[in-house]
N, CA, C and O atoms as CSV, one atom per row, in Angstrom:
chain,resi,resn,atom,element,x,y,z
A,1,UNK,N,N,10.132,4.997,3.021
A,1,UNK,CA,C,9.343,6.164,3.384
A,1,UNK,C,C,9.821,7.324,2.536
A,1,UNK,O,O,10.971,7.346,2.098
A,2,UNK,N,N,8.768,8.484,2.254
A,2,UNK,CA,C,9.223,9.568,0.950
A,2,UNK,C,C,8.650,10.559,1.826
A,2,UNK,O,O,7.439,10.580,2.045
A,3,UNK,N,N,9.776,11.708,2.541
A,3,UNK,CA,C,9.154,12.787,2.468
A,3,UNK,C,C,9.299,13.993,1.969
A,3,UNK,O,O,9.518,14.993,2.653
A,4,UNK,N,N,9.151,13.963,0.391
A,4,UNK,CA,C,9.041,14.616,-0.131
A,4,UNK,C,C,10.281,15.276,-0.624
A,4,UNK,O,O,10.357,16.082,-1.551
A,5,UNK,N,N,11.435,14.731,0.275
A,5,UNK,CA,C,12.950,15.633,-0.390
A,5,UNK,C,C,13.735,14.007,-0.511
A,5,UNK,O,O,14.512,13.647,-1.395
A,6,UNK,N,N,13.414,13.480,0.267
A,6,UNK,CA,C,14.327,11.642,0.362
A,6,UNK,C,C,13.566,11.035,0.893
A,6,UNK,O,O,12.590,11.321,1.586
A,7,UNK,N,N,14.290,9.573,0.367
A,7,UNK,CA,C,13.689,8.509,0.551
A,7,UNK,C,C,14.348,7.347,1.350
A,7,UNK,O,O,15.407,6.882,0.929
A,8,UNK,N,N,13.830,6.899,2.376
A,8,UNK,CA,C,14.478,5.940,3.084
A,8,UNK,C,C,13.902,4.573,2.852
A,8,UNK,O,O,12.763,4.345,3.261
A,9,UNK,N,N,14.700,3.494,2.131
A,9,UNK,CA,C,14.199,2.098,2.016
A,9,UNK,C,C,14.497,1.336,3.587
A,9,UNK,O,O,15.466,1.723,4.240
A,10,UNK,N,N,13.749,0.429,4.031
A,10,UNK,CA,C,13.897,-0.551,4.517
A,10,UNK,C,C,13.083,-1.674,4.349
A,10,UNK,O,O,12.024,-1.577,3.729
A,11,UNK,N,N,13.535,-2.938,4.930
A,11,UNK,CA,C,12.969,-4.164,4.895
A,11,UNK,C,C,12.516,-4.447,5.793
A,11,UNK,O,O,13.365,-4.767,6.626
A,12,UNK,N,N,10.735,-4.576,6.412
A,12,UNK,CA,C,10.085,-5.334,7.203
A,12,UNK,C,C,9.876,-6.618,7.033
A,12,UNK,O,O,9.337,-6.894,5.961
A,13,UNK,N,N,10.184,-7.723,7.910
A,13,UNK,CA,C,9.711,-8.847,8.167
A,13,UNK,C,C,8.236,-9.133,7.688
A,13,UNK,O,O,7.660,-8.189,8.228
A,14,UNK,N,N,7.653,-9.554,7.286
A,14,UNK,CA,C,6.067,-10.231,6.740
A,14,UNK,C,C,6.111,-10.889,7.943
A,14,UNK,O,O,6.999,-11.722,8.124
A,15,UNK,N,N,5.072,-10.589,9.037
A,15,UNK,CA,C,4.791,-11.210,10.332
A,15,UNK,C,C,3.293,-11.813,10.173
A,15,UNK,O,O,2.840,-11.368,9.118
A,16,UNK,N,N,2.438,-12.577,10.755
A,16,UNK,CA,C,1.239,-12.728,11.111
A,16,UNK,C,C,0.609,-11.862,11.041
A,16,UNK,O,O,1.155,-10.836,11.446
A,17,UNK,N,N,-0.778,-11.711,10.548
A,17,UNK,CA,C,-1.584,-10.481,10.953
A,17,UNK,C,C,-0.577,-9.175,10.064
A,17,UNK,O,O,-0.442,-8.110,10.666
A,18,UNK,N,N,0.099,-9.323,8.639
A,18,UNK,CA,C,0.620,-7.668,8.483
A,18,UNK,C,C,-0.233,-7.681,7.114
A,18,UNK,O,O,0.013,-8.337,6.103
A,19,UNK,N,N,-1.131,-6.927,7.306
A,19,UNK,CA,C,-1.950,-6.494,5.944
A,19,UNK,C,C,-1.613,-5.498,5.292
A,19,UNK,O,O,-1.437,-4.470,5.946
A,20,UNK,N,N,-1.427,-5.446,3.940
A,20,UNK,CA,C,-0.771,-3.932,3.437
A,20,UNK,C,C,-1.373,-3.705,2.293
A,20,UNK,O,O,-1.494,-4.774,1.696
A,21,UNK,N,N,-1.867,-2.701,1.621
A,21,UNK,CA,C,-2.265,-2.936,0.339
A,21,UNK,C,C,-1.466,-1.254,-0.582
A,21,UNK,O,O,-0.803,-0.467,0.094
A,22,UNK,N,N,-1.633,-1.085,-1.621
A,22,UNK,CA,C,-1.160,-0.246,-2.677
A,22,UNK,C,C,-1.787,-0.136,-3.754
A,22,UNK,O,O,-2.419,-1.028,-4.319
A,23,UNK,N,N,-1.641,0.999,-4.106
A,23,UNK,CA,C,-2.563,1.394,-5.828
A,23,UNK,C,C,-2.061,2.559,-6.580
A,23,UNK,O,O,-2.501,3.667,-6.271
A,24,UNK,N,N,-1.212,2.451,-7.509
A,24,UNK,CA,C,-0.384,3.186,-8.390
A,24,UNK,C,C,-1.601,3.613,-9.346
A,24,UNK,O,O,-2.459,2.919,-9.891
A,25,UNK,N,N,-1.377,4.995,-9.357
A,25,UNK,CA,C,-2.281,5.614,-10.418
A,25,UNK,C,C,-2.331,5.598,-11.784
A,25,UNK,O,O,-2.997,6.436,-12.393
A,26,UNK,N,N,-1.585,4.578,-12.443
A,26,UNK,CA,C,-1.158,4.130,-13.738
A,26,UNK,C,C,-1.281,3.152,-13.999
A,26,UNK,O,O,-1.991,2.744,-14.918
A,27,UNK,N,N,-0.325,2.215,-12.930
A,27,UNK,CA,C,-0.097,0.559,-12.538
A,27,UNK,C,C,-0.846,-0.749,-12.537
A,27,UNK,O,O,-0.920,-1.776,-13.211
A,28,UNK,N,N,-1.361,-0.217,-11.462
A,28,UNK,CA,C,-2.575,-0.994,-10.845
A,28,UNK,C,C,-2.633,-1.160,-9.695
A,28,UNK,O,O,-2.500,-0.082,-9.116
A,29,UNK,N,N,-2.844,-2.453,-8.647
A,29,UNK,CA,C,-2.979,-2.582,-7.446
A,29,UNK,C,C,-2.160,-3.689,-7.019
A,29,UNK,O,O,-1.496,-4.399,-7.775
A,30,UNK,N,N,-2.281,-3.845,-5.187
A,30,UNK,CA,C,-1.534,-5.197,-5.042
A,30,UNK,C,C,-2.026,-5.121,-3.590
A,30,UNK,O,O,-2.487,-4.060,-3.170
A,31,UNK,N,N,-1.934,-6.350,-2.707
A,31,UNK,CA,C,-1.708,-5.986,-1.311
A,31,UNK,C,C,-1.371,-7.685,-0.843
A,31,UNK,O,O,-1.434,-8.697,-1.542
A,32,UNK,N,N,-0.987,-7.523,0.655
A,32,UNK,CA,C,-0.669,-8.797,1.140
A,32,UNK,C,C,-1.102,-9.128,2.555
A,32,UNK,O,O,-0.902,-8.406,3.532
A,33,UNK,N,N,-1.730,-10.322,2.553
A,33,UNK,CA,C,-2.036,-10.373,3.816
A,33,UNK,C,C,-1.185,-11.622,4.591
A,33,UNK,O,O,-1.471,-12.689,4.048
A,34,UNK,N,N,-0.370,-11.764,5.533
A,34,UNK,CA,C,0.267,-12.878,5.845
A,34,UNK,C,C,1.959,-12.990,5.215
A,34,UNK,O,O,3.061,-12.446,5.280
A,35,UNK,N,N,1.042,-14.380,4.437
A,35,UNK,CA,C,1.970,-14.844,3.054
A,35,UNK,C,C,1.403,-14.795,2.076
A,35,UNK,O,O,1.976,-15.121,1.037
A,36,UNK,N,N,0.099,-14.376,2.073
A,36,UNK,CA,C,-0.594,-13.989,0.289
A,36,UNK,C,C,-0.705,-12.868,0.069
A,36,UNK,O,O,-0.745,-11.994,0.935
A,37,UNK,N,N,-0.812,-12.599,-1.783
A,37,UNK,CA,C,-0.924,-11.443,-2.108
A,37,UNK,C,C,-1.296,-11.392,-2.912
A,37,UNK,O,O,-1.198,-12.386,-3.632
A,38,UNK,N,N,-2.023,-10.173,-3.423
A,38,UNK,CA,C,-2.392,-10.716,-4.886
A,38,UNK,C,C,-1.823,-9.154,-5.814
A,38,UNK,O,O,-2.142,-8.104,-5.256
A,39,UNK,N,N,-1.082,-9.034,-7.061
A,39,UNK,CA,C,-0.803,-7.702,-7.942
A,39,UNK,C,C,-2.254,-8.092,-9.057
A,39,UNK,O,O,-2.679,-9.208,-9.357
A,40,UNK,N,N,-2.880,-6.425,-9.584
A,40,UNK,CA,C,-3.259,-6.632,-11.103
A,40,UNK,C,C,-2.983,-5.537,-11.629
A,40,UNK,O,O,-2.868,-4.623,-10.812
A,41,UNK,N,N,-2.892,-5.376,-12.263
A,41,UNK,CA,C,-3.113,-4.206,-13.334
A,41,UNK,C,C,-4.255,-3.478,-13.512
A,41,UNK,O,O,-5.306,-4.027,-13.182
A,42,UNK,N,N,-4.305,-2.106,-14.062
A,42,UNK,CA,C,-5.744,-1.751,-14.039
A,42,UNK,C,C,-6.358,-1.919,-15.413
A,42,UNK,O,O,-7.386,-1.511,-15.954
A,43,UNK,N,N,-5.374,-2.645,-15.755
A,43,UNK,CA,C,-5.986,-2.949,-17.510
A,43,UNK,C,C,-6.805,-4.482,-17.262
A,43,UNK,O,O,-7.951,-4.675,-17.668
A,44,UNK,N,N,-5.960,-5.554,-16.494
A,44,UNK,CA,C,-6.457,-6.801,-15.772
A,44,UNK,C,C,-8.070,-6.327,-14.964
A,44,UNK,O,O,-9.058,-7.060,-14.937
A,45,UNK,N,N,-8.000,-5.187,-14.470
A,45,UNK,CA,C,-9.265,-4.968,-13.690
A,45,UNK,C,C,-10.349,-4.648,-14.639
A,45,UNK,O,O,-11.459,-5.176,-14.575
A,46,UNK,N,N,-10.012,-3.786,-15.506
A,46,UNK,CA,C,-11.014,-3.338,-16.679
A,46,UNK,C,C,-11.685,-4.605,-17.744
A,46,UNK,O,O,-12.792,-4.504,-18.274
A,47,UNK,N,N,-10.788,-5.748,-17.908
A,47,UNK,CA,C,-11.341,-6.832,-18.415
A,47,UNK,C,C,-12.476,-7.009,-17.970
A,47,UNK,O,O,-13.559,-6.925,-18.549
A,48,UNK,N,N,-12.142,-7.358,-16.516
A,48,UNK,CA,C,-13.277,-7.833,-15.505
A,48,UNK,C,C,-14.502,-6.982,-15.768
A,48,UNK,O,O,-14.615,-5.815,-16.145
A,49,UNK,N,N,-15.580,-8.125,-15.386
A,49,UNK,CA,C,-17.279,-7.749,-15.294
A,49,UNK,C,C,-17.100,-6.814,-14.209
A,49,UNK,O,O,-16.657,-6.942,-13.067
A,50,UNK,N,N,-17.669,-5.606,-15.022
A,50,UNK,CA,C,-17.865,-4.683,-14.039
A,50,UNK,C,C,-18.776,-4.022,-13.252
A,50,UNK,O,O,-19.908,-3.639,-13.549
A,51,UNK,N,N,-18.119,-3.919,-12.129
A,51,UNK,CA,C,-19.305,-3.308,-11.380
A,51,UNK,C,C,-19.732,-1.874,-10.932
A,51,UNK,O,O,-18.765,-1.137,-11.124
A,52,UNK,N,N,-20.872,-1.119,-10.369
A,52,UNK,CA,C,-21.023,0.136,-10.114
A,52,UNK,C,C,-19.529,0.823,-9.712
A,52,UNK,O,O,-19.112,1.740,-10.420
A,53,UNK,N,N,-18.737,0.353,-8.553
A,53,UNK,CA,C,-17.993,0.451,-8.169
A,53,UNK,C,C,-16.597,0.505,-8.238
A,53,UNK,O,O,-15.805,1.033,-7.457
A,54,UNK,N,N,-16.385,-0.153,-9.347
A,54,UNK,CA,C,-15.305,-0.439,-9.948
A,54,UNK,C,C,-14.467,0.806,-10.591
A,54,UNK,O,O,-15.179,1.523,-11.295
A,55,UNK,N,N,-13.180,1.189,-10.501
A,55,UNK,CA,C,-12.879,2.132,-10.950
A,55,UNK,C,C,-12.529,2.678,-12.501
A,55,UNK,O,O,-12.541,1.770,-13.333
A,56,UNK,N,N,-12.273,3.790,-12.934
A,56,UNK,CA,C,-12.218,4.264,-13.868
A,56,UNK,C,C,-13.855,4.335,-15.050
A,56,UNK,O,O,-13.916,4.419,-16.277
A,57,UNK,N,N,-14.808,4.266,-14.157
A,57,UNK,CA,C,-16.528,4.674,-14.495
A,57,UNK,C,C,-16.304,5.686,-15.726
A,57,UNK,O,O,-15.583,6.653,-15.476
A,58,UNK,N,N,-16.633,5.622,-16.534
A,58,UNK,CA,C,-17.172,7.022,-17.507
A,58,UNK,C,C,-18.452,7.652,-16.581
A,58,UNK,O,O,-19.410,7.259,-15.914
A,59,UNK,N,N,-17.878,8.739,-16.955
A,59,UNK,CA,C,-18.848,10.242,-16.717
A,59,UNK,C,C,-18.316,9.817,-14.907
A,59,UNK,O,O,-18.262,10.944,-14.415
A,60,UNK,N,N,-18.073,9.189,-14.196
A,60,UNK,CA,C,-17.842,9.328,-12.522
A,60,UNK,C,C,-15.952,10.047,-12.452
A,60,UNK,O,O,-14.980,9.292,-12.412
A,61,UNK,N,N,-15.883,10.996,-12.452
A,61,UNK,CA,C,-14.369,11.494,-12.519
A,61,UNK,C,C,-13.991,11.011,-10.771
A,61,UNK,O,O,-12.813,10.758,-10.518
A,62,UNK,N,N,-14.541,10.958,-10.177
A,62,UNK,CA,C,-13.879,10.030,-8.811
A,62,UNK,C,C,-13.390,8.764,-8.879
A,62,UNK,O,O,-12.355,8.309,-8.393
A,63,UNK,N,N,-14.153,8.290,-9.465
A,63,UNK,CA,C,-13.658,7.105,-10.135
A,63,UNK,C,C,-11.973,6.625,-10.346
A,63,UNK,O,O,-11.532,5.534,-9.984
A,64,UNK,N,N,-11.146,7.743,-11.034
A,64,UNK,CA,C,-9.827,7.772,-11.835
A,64,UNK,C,C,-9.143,8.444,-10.587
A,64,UNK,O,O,-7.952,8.556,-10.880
A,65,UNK,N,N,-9.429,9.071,-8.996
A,65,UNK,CA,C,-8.983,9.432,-8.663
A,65,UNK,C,C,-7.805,8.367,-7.927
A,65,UNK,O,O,-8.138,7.205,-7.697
A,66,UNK,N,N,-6.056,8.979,-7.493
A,66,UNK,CA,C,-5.811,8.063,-6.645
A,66,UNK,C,C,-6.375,7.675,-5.530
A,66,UNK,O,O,-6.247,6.527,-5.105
A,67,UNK,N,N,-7.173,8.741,-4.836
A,67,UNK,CA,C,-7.487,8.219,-3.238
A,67,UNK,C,C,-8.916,7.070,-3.490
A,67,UNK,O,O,-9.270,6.237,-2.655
A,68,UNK,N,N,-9.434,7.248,-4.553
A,68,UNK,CA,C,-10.852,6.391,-5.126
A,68,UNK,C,C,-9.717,4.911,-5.261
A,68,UNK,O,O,-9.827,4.019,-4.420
A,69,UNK,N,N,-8.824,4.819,-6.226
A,69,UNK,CA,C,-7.979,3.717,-5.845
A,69,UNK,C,C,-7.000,3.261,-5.192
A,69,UNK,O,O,-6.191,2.382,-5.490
A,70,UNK,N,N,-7.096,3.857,-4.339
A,70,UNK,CA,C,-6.120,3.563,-2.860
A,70,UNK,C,C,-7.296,2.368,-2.150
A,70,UNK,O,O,-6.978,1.230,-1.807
A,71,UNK,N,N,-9.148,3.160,-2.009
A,71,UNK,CA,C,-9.411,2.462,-1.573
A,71,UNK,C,C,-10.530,1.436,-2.051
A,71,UNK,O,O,-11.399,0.977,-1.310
A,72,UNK,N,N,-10.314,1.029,-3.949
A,72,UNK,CA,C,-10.731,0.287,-4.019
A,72,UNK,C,C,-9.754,-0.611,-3.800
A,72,UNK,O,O,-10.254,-1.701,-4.081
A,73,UNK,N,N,-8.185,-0.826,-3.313
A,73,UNK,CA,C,-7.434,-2.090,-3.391
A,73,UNK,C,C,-7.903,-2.611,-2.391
A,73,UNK,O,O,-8.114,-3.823,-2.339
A,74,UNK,N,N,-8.235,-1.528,-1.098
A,74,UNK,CA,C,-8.484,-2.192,0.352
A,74,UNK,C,C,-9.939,-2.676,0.065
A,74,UNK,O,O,-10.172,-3.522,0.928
A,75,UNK,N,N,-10.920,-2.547,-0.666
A,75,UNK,CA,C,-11.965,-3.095,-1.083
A,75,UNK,C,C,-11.824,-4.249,-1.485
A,75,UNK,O,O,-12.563,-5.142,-1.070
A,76,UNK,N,N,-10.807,-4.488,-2.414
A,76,UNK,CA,C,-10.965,-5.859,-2.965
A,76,UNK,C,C,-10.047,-6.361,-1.739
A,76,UNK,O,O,-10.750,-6.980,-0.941
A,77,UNK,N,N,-8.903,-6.301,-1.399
A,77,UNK,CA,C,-8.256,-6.594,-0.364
A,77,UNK,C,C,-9.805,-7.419,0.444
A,77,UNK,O,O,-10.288,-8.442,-0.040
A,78,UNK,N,N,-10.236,-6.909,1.377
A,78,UNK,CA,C,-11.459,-7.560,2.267
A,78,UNK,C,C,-12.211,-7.905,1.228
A,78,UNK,O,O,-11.139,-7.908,0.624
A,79,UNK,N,N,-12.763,-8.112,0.661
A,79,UNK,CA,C,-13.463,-8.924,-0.313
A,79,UNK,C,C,-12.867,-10.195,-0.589
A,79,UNK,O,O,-13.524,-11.234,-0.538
A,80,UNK,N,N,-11.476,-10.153,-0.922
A,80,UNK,CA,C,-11.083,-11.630,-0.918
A,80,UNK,C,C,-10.864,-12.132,0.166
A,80,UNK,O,O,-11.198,-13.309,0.297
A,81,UNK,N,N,-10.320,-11.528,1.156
A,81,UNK,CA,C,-9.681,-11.823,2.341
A,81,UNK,C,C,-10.775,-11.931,3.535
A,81,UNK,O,O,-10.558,-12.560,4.571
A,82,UNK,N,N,-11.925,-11.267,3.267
A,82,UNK,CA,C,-12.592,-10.765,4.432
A,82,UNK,C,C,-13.010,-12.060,5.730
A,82,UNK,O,O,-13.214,-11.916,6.935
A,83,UNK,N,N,-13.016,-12.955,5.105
A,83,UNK,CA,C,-13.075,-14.379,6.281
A,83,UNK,C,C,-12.134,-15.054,7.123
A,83,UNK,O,O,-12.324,-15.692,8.158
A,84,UNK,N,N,-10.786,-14.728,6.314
A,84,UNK,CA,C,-9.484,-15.127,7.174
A,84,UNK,C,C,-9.364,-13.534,7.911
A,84,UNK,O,O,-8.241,-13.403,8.396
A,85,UNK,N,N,-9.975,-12.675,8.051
A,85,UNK,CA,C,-10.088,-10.964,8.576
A,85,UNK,C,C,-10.693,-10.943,9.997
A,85,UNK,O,O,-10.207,-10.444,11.012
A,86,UNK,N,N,-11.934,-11.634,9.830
A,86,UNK,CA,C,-12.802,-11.926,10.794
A,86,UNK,C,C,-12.315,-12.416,11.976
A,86,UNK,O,O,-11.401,-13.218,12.168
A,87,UNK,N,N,-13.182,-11.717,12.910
A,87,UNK,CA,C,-12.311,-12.280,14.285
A,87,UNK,C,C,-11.096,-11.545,14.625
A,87,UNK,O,O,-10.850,-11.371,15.819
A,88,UNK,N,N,-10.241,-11.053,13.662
A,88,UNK,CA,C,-8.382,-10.849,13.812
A,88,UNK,C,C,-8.074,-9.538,14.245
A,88,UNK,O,O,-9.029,-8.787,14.445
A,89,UNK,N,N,-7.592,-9.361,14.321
A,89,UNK,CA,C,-6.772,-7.751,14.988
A,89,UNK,C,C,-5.732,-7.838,14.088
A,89,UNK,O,O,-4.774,-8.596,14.240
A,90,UNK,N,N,-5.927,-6.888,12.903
A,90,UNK,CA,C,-4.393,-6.830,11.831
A,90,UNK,C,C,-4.185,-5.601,11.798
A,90,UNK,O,O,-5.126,-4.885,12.139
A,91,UNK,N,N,-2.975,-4.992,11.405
A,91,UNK,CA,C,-2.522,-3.873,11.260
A,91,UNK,C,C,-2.502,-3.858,9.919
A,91,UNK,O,O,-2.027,-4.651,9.106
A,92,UNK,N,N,-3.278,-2.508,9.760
A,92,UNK,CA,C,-3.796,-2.024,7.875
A,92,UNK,C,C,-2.846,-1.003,7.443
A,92,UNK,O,O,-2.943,0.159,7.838
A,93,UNK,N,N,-1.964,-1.381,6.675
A,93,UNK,CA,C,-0.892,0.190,6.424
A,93,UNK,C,C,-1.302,0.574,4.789
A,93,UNK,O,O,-1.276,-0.255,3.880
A,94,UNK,N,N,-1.573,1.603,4.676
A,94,UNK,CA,C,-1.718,2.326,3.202
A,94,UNK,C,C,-1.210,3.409,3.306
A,94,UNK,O,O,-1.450,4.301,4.121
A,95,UNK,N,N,-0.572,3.375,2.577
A,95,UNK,CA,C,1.125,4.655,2.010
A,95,UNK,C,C,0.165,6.137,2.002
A,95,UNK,O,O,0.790,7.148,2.324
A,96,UNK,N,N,-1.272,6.304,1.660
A,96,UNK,CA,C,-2.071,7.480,1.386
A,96,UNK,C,C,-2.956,7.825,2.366
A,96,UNK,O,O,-4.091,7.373,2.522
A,97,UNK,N,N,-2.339,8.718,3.078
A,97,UNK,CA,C,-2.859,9.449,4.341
A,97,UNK,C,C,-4.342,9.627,4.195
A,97,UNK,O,O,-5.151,9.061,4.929
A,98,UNK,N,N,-4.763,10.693,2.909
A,98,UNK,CA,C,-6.179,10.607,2.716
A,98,UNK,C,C,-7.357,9.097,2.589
A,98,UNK,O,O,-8.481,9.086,3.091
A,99,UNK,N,N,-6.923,8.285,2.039
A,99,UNK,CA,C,-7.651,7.365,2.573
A,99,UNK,C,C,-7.130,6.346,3.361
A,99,UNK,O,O,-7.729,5.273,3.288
A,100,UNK,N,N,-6.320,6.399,3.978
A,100,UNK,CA,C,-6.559,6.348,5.649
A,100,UNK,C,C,-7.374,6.632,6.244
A,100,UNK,O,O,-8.349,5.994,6.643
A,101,UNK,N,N,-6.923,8.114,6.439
A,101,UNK,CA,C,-8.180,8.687,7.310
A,101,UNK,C,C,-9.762,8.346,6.845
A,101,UNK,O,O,-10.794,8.276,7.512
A,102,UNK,N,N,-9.516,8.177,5.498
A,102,UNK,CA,C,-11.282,8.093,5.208
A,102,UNK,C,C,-11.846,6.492,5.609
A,102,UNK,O,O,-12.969,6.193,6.013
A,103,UNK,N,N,-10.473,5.430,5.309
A,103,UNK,CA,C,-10.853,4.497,6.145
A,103,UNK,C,C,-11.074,4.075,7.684
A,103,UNK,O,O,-11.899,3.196,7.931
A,104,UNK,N,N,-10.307,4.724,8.782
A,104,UNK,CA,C,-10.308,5.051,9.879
A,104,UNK,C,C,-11.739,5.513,10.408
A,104,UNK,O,O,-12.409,4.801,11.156
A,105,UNK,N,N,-12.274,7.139,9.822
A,105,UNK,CA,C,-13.399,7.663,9.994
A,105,UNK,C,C,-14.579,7.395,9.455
A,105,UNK,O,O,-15.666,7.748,9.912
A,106,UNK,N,N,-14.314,6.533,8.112
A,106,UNK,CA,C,-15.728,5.883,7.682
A,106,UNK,C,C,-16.331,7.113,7.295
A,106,UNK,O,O,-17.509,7.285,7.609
A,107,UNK,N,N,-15.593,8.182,6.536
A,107,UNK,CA,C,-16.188,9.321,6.159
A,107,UNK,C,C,-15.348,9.028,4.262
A,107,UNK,O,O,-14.203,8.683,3.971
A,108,UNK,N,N,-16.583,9.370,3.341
A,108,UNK,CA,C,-15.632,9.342,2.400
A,108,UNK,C,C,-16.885,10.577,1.427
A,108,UNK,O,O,-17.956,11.033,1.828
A,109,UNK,N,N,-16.073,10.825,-0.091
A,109,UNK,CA,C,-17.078,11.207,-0.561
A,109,UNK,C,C,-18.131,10.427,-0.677
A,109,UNK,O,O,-18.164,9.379,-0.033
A,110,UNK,N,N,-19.294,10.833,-1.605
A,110,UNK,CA,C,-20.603,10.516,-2.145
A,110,UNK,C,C,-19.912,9.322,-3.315
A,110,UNK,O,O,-20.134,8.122,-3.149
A,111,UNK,N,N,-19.577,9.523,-3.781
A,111,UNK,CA,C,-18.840,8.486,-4.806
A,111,UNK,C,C,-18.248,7.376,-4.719
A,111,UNK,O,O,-18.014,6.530,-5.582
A,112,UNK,N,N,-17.930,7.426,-3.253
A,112,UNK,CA,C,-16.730,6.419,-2.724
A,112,UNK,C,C,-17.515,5.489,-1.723
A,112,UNK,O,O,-17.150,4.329,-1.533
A,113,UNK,N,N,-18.916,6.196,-0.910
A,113,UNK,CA,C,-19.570,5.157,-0.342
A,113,UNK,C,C,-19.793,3.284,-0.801
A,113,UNK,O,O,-19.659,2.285,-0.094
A,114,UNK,N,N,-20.181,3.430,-2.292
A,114,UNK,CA,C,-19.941,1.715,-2.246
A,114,UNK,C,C,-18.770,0.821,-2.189
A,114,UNK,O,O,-18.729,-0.340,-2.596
A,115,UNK,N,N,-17.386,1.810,-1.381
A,115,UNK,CA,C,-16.347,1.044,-0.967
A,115,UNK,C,C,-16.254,0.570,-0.077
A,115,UNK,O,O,-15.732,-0.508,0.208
A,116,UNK,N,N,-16.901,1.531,0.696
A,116,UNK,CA,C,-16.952,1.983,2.793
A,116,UNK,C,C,-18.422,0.795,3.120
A,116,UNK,O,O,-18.526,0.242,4.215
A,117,UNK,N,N,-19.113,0.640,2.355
A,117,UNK,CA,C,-20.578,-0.167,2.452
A,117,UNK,C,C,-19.933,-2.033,2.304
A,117,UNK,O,O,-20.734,-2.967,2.333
């Protein structure tokens, strides 16, 4: 945990049901559900056939934002995952308060709707 003056590491157990995902604004992405996980890069993502949605769009500057890729990881996250999801009660942790909340409230910008859809 970082708030802002220190940082406290610890180690959680990977339990049933712990979904987590991440998206470094340089890096790329990663998340885990269970015992799977998947990391890419955002250079690995840019290969890929792309779609409306997909981040780093020319001319869409939301696109490049972190909170735009905070929640395209949880996008692809349920996209791969979304059938072993179904049915389950998991706990969703993302390190970025702002899309949290935008995932929580199902409120996002105009830009970000084909994540939330």
């Amino acid at each position: 945990m970082y708030n802002g003056r220190r940082m406290v590491l610890f180690r959680e157990e990977v339990k049933e049901d712990w979904f987590a995902t991440d998206a470094s604004g340089k890096q790329g992405m990663g998340a885990v559900l269970d015992e799977k996980y998947f990391l890419f890069s955002w250079d690995d993502v840019k290969r890929m056939v792309q779609r409306p949605w997909f981040p780093f769009q020319k001319g869409k500057k939301a696109t490049h934002h972190i909170n735009y890729l905070e929640l395209f990881t949880v996008w692809w996250a349920v996209a791969l995952w979304g059938a072993q999801l179904s049915g389950r009660t998991v706990v969703v942790c993302i390190d970025n308060q702002c899309a949290l909340r935008q995932v929580d409230k199902l409120w996002v910008p105009v830009d970000y709707l084909p994540l939330l859809e």
